[in-house]
C-alpha positions as CSV (number, residue, x, y, z in Angstrom):
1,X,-5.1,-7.1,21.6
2,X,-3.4,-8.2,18.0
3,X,-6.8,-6.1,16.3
4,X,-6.3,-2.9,18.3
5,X,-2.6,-3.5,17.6
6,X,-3.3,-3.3,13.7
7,X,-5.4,-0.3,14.0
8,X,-3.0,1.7,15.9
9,X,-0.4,0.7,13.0
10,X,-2.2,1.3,10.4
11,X,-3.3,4.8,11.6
12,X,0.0,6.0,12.9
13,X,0.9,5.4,8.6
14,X,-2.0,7.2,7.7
15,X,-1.3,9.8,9.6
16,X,2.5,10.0,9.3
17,X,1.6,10.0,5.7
18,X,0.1,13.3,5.4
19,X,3.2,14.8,5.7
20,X,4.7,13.1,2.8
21,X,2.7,12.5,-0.4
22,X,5.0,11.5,-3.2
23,X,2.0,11.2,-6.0
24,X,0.3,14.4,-6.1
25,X,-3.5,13.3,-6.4
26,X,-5.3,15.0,-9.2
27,X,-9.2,14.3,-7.4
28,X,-11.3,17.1,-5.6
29,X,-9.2,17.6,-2.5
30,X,-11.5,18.7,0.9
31,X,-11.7,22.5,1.5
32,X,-13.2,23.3,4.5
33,X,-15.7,22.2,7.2
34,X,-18.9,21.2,5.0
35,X,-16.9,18.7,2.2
36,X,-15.3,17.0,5.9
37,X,-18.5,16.1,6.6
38,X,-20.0,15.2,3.8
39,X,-17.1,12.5,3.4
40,X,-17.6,11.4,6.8
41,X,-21.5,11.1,6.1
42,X,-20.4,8.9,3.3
43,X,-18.4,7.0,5.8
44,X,-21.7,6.5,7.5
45,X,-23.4,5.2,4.9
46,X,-20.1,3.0,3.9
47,X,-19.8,1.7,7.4
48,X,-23.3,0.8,7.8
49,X,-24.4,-1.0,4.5
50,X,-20.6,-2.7,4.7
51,X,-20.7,-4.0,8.0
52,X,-24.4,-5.0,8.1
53,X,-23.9,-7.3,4.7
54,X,-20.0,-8.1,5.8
55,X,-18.5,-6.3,3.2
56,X,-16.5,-4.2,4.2
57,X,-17.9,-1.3,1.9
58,X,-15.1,-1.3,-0.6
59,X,-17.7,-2.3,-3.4
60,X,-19.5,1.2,-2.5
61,X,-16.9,3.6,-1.5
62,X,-14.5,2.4,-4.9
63,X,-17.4,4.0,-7.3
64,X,-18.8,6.8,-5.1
65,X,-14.9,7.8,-5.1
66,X,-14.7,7.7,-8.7
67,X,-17.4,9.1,-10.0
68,X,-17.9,12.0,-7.4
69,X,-15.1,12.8,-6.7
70,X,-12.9,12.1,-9.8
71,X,-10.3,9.6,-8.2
72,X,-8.0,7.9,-10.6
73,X,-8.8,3.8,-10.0
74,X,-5.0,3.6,-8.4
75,X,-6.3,6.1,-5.7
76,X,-9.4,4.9,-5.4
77,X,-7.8,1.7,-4.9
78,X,-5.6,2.4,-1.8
79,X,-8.1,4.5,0.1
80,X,-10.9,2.5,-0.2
81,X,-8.4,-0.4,1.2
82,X,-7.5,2.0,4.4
83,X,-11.4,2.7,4.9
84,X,-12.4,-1.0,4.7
85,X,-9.7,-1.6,7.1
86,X,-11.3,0.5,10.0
87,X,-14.8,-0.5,9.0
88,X,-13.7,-4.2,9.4
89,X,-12.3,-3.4,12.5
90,X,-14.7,-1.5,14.1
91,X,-17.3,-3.9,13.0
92,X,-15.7,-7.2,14.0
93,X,-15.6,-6.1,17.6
94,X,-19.6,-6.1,17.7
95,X,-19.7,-9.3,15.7
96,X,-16.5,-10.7,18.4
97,X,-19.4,-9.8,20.9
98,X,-22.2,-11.8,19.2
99,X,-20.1,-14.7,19.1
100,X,-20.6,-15.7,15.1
101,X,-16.9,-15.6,14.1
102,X,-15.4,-19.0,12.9
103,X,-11.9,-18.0,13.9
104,X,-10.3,-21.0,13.0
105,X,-12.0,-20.9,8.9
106,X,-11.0,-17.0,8.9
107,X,-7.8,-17.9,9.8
108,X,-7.4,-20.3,7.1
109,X,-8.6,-18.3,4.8
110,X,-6.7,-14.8,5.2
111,X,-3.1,-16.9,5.2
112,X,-4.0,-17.8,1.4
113,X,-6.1,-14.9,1.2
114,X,-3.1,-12.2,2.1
115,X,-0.8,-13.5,-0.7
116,X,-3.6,-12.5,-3.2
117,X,-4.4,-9.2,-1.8
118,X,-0.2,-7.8,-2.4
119,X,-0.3,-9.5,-5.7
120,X,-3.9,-7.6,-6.5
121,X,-2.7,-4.3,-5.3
122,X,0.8,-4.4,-7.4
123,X,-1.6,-5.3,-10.5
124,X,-3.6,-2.0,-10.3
125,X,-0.8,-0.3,-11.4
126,X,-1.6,-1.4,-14.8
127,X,-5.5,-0.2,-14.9
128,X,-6.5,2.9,-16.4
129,X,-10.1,4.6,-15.9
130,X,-12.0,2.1,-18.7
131,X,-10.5,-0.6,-17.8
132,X,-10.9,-0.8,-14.1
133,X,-14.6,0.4,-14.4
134,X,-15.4,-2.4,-16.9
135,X,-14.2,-4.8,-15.0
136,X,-15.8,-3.7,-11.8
137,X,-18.9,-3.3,-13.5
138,X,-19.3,-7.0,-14.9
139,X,-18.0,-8.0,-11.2
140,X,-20.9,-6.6,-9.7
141,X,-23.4,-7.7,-12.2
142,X,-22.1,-11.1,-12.3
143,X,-22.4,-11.5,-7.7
144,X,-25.5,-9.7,-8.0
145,X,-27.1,-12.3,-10.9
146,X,-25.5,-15.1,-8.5
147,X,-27.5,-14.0,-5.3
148,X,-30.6,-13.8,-6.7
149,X,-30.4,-16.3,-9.7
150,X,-28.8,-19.1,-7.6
151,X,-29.8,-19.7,-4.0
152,X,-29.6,-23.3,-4.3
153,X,-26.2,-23.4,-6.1
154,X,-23.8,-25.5,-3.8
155,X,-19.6,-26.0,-4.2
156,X,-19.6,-28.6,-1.7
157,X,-17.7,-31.5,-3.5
158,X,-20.0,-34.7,-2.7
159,X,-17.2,-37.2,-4.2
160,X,-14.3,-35.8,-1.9
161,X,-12.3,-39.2,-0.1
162,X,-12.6,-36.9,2.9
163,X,-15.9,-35.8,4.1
164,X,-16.0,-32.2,4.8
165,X,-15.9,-31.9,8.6
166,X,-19.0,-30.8,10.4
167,X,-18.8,-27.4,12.2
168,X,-21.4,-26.3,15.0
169,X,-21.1,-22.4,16.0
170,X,-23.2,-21.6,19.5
171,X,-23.4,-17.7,18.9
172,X,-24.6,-15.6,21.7
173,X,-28.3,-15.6,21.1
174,X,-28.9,-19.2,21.6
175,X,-28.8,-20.2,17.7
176,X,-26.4,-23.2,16.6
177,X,-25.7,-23.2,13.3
178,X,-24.1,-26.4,11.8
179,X,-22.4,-26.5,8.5
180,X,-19.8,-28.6,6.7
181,X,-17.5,-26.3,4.6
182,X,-15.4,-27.9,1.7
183,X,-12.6,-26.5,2.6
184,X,-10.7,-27.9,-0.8
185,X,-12.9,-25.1,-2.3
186,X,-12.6,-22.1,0.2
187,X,-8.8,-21.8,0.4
188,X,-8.7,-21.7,-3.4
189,X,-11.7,-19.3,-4.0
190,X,-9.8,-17.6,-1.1
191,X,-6.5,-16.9,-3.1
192,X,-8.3,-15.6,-5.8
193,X,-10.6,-13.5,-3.5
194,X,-7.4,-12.0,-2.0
195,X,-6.1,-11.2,-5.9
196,X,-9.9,-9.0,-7.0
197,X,-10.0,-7.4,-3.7
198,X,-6.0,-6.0,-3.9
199,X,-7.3,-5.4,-7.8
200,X,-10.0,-4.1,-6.8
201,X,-10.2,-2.0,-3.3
202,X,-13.6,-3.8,-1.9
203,X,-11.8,-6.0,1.0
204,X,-13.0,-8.5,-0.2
205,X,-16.2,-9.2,1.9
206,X,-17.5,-8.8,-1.3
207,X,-16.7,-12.1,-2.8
208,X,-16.1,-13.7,0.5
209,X,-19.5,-13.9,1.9
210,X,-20.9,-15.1,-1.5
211,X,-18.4,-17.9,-1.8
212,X,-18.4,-19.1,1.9
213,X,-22.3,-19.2,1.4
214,X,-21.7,-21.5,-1.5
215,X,-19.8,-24.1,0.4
216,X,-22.3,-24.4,2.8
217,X,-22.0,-22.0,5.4
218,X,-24.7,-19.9,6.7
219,X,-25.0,-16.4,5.8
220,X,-25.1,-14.4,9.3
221,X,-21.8,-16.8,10.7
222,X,-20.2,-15.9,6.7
223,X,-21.1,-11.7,6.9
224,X,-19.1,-12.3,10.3
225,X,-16.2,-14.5,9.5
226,X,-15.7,-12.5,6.4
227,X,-15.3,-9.1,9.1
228,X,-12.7,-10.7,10.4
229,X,-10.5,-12.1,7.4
230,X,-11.0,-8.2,5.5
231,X,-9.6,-7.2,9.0
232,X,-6.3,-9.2,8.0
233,X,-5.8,-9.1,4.6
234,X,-7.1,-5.1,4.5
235,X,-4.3,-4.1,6.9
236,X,-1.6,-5.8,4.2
237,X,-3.3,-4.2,2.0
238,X,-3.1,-0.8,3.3
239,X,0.7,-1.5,3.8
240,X,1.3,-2.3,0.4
241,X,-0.9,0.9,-1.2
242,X,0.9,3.3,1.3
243,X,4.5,1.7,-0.6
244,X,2.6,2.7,-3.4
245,X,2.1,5.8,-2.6
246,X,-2.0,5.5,-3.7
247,X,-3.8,6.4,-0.2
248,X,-5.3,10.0,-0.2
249,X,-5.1,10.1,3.7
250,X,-7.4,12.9,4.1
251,X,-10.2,10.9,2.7
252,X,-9.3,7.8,4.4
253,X,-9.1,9.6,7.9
254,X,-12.4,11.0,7.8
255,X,-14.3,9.0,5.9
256,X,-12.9,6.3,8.0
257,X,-13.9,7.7,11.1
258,X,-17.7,7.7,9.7
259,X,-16.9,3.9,9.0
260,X,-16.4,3.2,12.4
261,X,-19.7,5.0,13.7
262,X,-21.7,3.1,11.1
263,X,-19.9,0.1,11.3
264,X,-21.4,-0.2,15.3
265,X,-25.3,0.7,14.2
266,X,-24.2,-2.3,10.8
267,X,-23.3,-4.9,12.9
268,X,-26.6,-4.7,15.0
269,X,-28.8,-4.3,12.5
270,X,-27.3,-7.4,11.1
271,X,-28.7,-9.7,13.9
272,X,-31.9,-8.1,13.8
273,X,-32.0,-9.0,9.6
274,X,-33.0,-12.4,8.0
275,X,-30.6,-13.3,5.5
276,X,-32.3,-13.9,2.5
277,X,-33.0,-9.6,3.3
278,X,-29.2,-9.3,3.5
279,X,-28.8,-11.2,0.2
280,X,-31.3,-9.1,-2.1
281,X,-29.8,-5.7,-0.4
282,X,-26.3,-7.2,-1.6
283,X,-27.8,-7.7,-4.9
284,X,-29.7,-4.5,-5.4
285,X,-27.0,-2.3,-4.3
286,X,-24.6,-3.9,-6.5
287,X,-26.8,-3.5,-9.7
288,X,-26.9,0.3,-9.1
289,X,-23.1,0.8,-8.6
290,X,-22.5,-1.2,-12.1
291,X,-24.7,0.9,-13.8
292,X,-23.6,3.8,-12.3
293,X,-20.0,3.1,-12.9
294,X,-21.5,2.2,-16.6
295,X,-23.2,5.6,-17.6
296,X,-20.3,7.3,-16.0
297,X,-17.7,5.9,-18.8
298,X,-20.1,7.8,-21.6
């Protein structure tokens, strides 16, 4: 009830918006049928990769937006933040279905998480075009050299006075997984997760999944929990960049809309995928963004 209660929010602002844009974009706007569905293919694509990996898509949609179709990183920002709000949404209800969600972590995690994300999205303000991509670009490079460079790397703190409590999550295909989280480490990483995604416009799913993995919790119960918490701190988010006046709500409608369809076919690929798959598509996909974000600034 409180999810569908966010959406219908967040999309009675998106669409209440389109009648009153204060900062005239200067991006390729959508003229007629055929660029409508492109975006919304793009949406598909978005929604799939974002929801199978527990993403959110941000980390894709950000760059496709800028270097195709000429956003400003302030607009790119605040739509890609709408879009990875549906895409969570849409894809936490089939992840809700298969049972993986550690509500009680995600909780946790989006209180601190929330504060970062307003605090990210007043920062962007400041970024021009070099900048922004820079930074993006050694962000991507750096998660995608982690997943593939450092399987083993663990930030479970083995001196704490107070063991890290063991967790056992019965999802709805018979697999328990058991995990002990330090938590000392999560809600930190957590605040500054919330700060890069506001920054940056990926959700946060992005950084999430990566750092839940490295505090010991497995990857198909992180890609799920992580759904969830970008479903929180996304619809701040979006609340913040529509203050701002940095949502291009044509963009956000439609590509959101193919979000949600690919966001459905994402989350059951996901159960059907080994994780150590999920981590090298992560990986890959993130080395050809950089790049392209990269050759774009020449």
């Amino acid at each position: 009830m409180i999810l569908k209660l966010a959406a219908l929010v967040v999309l009675i602002a998106l669409i209440s918006g389109c009648a009153e844009v204060l900062v005239v974009p200067q991006h390729l706007t959508l003229d007629g049928v055929l660029d409508v569905l492109k975006v919304v293919f793009v949406g598909l694509f978005v929604g799939f990769l974002g929801t199978m990996i527990g993403a959110g898509g941000g980390f894709l949609l950000v760059p496709i937006l800028l270097i195709f179709y000429k956003f400003t990183p302030q607009h790119a920002i605040g739509t890609s933040t709408a879009v990875v709000f549906l895409n969570a949404l849409s894809g936490t209800f089939s992840y809700i279905e298969q049972r993986r969600i550690d509500y009680e972590l995600g909780v946790k995690f989006s209180v601190i998480a929330v504060v970062g994300v307003i605090i990210g999205a007043f920062l962007t303000q400041a970024l021009n075009f070099l900048v922004f991509s820079i930074i993006f670009s050694v962000l991507l490079i750096a998660l995608s050299y982690s997943m593939i460079f450092m399987d083993d790397f663990s930030l479970v703190c083995e001196n704490n006075l107070v063991r890290p409590k063991t967790r056992v999550l019965n999802d709805a295909y018979g697999q328990a997984h058991t995990y002990s989280p330090d938590l000392s480490v999560g809600l930190g990483g957590s605040f500054i997760v919330g700060i890069l995604s506001g920054l940056l416009g990926i959700g946060g799913g992005l950084l999430h999944v990566p750092l839940m993995g490295f505090i010991g919790i497995p990857i198909h119960v992180a890609a799920a929990t992580s759904h969830f918490i970008i479903v929180i701190t996304s619809f701040f988010g979006v609340l913040a960049f529509i203050g701002l006046h940095t949502i291009d709500f044509d963009y956000a409608i439609f590509i959101g809309v193919g979000t949600i369809l690919g966001a459905l076919f994402g989350a059951k690929a996901a159960k059907r995928t080994n994780g150590e798959v999920i981590k090298k598509i992560i990986a890959f996909l993130l080395i050809v963004m950089a790049l392209k974000l990269l050759l774009n600034l020449r």
